[in-house]
N, C-alpha and C positions, 0 to 999 in steps of 0.2 A: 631415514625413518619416515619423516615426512613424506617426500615423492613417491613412497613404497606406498601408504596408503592413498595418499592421494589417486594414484594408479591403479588400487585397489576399487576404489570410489566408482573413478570415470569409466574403468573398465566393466567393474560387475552390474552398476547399477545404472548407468547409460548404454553398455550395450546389453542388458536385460531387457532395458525397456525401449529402446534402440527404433521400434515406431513409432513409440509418442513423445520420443525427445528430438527436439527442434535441432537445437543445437548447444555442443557440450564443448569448455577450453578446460585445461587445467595450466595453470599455474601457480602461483605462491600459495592463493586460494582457490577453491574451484567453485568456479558457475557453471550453471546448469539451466537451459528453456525446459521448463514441461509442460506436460499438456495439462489443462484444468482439470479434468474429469480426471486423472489418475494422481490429484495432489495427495490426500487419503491414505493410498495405497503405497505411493511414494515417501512419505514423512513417514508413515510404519513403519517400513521398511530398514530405511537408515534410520532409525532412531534405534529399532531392537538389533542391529545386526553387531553381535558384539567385537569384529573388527574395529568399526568404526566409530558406534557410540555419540551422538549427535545427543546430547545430553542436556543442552542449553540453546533457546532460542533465544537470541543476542536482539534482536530486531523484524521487525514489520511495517514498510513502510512501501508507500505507491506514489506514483510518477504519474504526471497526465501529460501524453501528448497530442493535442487537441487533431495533429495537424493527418493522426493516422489512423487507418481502418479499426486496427484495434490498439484503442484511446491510451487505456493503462496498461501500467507494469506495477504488478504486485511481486517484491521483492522478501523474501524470508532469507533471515542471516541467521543462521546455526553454530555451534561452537560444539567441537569433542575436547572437553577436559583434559582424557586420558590421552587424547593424542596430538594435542595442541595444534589444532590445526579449524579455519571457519571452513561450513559451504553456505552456496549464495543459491537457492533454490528460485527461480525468476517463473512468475506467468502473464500472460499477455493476453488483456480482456476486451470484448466488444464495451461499448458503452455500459449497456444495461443488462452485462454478464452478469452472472452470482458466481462466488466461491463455498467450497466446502469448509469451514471452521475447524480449526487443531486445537479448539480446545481442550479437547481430552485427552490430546496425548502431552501438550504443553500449555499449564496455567497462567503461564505468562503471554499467550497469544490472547489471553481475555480480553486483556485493557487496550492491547495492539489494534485488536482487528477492531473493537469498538473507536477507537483514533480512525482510523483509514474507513470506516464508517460513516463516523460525521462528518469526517473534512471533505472526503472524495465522493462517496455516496455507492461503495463496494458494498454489492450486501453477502453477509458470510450467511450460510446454509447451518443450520442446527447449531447456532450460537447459544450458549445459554443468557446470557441480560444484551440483545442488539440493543441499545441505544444510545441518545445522545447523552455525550460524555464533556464536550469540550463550547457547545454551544447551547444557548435556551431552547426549553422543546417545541416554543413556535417556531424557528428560524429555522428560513426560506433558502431552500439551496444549500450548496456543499463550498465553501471558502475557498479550498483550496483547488478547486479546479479552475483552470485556466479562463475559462469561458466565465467567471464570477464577475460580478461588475465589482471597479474598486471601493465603491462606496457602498455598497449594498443595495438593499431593499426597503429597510428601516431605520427612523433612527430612534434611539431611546434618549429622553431626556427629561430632568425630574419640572414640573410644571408647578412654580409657585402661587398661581391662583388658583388652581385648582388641590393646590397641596399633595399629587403624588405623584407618581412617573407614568409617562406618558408615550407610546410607541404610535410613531406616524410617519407616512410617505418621505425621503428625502426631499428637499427641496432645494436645488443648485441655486446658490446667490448669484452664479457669474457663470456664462456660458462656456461647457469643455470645448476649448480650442486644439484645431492640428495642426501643430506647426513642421514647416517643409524646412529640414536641417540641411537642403543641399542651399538653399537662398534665403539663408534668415535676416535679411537687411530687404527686403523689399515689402 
Protein backbone atom coordinates (compact mmCIF):
# COMPACT_ATOMS: atom_id res chain seq x y z
CA UNK A 1 0.00 0.00 0.00
CA UNK A 2 2.60 2.08 0.80
CA UNK A 3 5.07 1.72 -2.21
CA UNK A 4 1.65 2.02 -4.37
CA UNK A 5 1.34 5.39 -3.33
CA UNK A 6 4.55 6.39 -2.86
CA UNK A 7 4.82 5.44 -6.78
CA UNK A 8 1.79 7.27 -7.12
CA UNK A 9 3.67 10.52 -5.63
CA UNK A 10 6.90 10.32 -7.52
CA UNK A 11 5.33 9.33 -10.70
CA UNK A 12 2.36 11.76 -11.10
CA UNK A 13 3.70 14.65 -9.20
CA UNK A 14 7.50 14.69 -10.21
CA UNK A 15 7.03 13.59 -13.68
CA UNK A 16 4.20 16.39 -13.96
CA UNK A 17 6.43 18.63 -12.98
CA UNK A 18 9.42 16.85 -14.37
CA UNK A 19 11.21 20.49 -15.55
CA UNK A 20 11.21 22.07 -12.41
CA UNK A 21 12.13 19.16 -10.32
CA UNK A 22 15.81 18.80 -9.78
CA UNK A 23 15.88 15.65 -8.46
CA UNK A 24 13.31 13.04 -7.02
CA UNK A 25 14.32 9.30 -4.91
CA UNK A 26 11.59 7.37 -3.37
CA UNK A 27 12.14 5.22 -0.60
CA UNK A 28 10.63 4.48 2.88
CA UNK A 29 9.97 8.21 2.58
CA UNK A 30 9.95 10.26 -0.38
CA UNK A 31 12.14 13.42 -1.03
CA UNK A 32 11.69 15.71 -3.57
CA UNK A 33 14.22 19.03 -5.01
CA UNK A 34 11.72 21.64 -6.39
CA UNK A 35 12.10 24.68 -7.77
CA UNK A 36 11.17 27.85 -5.57
CA UNK A 37 9.00 29.60 -7.83
CA UNK A 38 6.60 26.49 -8.22
CA UNK A 39 6.59 25.77 -4.14
CA UNK A 40 2.66 27.39 -4.21
CA UNK A 41 1.66 25.32 -6.91
CA UNK A 42 3.29 22.29 -5.73
CA UNK A 43 2.01 22.09 -1.91
CA UNK A 44 -1.65 22.72 -3.55
CA UNK A 45 -1.41 20.23 -5.34
CA UNK A 46 -0.50 17.43 -3.05
CA UNK A 47 -2.22 18.73 -0.30
CA UNK A 48 -5.79 18.49 -2.28
CA UNK A 49 -5.12 15.48 -4.33
CA UNK A 50 -7.16 13.07 -2.52
CA UNK A 51 -4.93 10.09 -3.30
CA UNK A 52 -2.50 11.23 -1.23
CA UNK A 53 -3.65 13.81 1.18
CA UNK A 54 -0.64 15.61 2.77
CA UNK A 55 -2.69 16.69 5.62
CA UNK A 56 -0.15 17.70 8.20
CA UNK A 57 2.97 19.74 8.13
CA UNK A 58 5.20 17.82 10.47
CA UNK A 59 8.19 20.25 10.06
CA UNK A 60 10.05 23.42 8.61
CA UNK A 61 13.39 23.78 8.97
CA UNK A 62 16.78 25.13 6.96
CA UNK A 63 20.28 24.05 6.63
CA UNK A 64 23.05 26.74 5.83
CA UNK A 65 25.81 25.57 3.87
CA UNK A 66 28.00 28.51 3.76
CA UNK A 67 30.48 26.72 1.61
CA UNK A 68 27.79 26.59 -1.56
CA UNK A 69 26.45 28.72 -4.56
CA UNK A 70 23.21 28.16 -3.20
CA UNK A 71 23.71 28.62 0.78
CA UNK A 72 20.37 27.01 2.08
CA UNK A 73 18.09 24.11 2.10
CA UNK A 74 14.61 24.84 3.22
CA UNK A 75 13.32 21.54 4.15
CA UNK A 76 9.25 20.92 4.48
CA UNK A 77 8.28 17.47 6.19
CA UNK A 78 4.51 16.57 5.47
CA UNK A 79 2.51 13.63 6.83
CA UNK A 80 -0.76 11.90 5.03
CA UNK A 81 -2.83 10.48 8.01
CA UNK A 82 -4.90 8.35 5.82
CA UNK A 83 -1.91 6.88 4.22
CA UNK A 84 0.62 6.87 6.79
CA UNK A 85 3.26 7.68 5.06
CA UNK A 86 5.89 11.59 5.13
CA UNK A 87 7.15 13.55 2.18
CA UNK A 88 10.16 15.71 2.39
CA UNK A 89 9.61 18.60 -0.11
CA UNK A 90 13.56 20.30 -0.17
CA UNK A 91 14.46 23.88 -1.77
CA UNK A 92 17.57 25.22 -2.45
CA UNK A 93 18.25 29.18 -2.02
CA UNK A 94 20.76 31.87 -3.06
CA UNK A 95 21.66 33.81 0.03
CA UNK A 96 19.21 36.64 -0.22
CA UNK A 97 16.45 34.38 -2.16
CA UNK A 98 12.72 34.77 -0.71
CA UNK A 99 10.28 31.98 -0.50
CA UNK A 100 6.50 32.00 -0.94
CA UNK A 101 4.75 31.42 2.60
CA UNK A 102 2.10 28.10 3.05
CA UNK A 103 0.48 29.73 5.19
CA UNK A 104 -2.74 29.46 3.98
CA UNK A 105 -2.95 26.20 3.13
CA UNK A 106 -1.01 25.16 6.43
CA UNK A 107 -1.44 27.07 9.95
CA UNK A 108 1.21 25.37 11.42
CA UNK A 109 3.91 26.73 8.87
CA UNK A 110 3.04 30.26 10.88
CA UNK A 111 5.38 29.85 13.64
CA UNK A 112 7.90 27.42 11.33
CA UNK A 113 8.68 29.83 8.74
CA UNK A 114 8.75 32.74 11.37
CA UNK A 115 11.69 30.13 13.41
CA UNK A 116 13.64 29.86 10.01
CA UNK A 117 13.07 33.70 9.76
CA UNK A 118 14.93 34.82 12.71
CA UNK A 119 17.37 32.32 13.02
CA UNK A 120 18.44 32.12 9.18
CA UNK A 121 17.24 35.36 7.73
CA UNK A 122 14.79 33.33 4.92
CA UNK A 123 12.34 35.82 4.20
CA UNK A 124 8.75 34.12 3.25
CA UNK A 125 6.75 36.26 0.63
CA UNK A 126 3.01 36.99 1.94
CA UNK A 127 3.44 35.90 5.54
CA UNK A 128 0.97 37.18 7.59
CA UNK A 129 3.00 38.31 11.24
CA UNK A 130 7.16 37.96 9.63
CA UNK A 131 8.74 38.49 12.74
CA UNK A 132 10.98 38.08 15.23
CA UNK A 133 10.00 35.17 17.31
CA UNK A 134 12.94 33.74 19.11
CA UNK A 135 15.27 36.71 19.40
CA UNK A 136 14.81 40.74 20.67
CA UNK A 137 13.87 43.01 17.86
CA UNK A 138 17.23 44.83 17.97
CA UNK A 139 19.37 41.89 17.41
CA UNK A 140 21.83 41.95 14.79
CA UNK A 141 22.00 39.07 12.42
CA UNK A 142 20.64 35.64 12.12
CA UNK A 143 22.35 32.88 14.99
CA UNK A 144 22.11 30.20 13.24
CA UNK A 145 23.94 30.71 10.22
CA UNK A 146 27.20 29.65 9.94
CA UNK A 147 28.91 32.70 9.19
CA UNK A 148 27.49 34.23 12.98
CA UNK A 149 30.33 35.09 15.21
CA UNK A 150 30.19 32.86 18.38
CA UNK A 151 29.82 35.42 20.84
CA UNK A 152 27.81 37.77 18.93
CA UNK A 153 27.64 41.41 18.60
CA UNK A 154 26.28 42.46 22.06
CA UNK A 155 26.13 41.67 25.19
CA UNK A 156 23.22 42.45 27.73
CA UNK A 157 24.06 42.89 31.18
CA UNK A 158 22.07 44.30 34.18
CA UNK A 159 24.27 47.49 35.40
CA UNK A 160 24.30 48.16 39.16
CA UNK A 161 25.13 51.75 39.26
CA UNK A 162 23.26 52.64 36.82
CA UNK A 163 20.30 50.39 38.14
CA UNK A 164 19.07 48.78 34.74
CA UNK A 165 20.35 46.67 31.83
CA UNK A 166 22.46 47.68 29.83
CA UNK A 167 23.35 46.46 26.00
CA UNK A 168 27.12 47.20 24.79
CA UNK A 169 29.98 46.04 22.36
CA UNK A 170 31.52 42.65 23.46
CA UNK A 171 34.68 43.01 25.00
CA UNK A 172 37.24 39.73 24.80
CA UNK A 173 39.13 39.68 28.22
CA UNK A 174 41.79 37.18 26.36
CA UNK A 175 42.82 37.13 22.81
CA UNK A 176 40.89 34.18 20.37
CA UNK A 177 43.75 31.92 19.84
CA UNK A 178 44.30 29.19 16.74
CA UNK A 179 45.63 26.46 17.67
CA UNK A 180 47.47 23.95 15.10
CA UNK A 181 46.09 20.25 16.36
CA UNK A 182 48.80 18.53 14.05
CA UNK A 183 51.85 20.12 16.60
CA UNK A 184 50.23 21.05 19.93
CA UNK A 185 53.42 20.66 21.97
CA UNK A 186 55.41 23.47 20.29
Amino acid sequence: MHLEILAYLSLNYCKYLKKNVLEATTLVNFSCYINTDLLEEFIELASYDAKIELNQLLDLFAVDYPYKKKRFEVNYVFLSIKNIFRVIFKLVLLKDQAITSIAKFYQSSNWLEREVWDMFGIFFYNHPDLRRILTDYGFEGYPLRKDFPITGFKEIRYDDERKKIVLEPIKMTQEFRYFDFATPWN
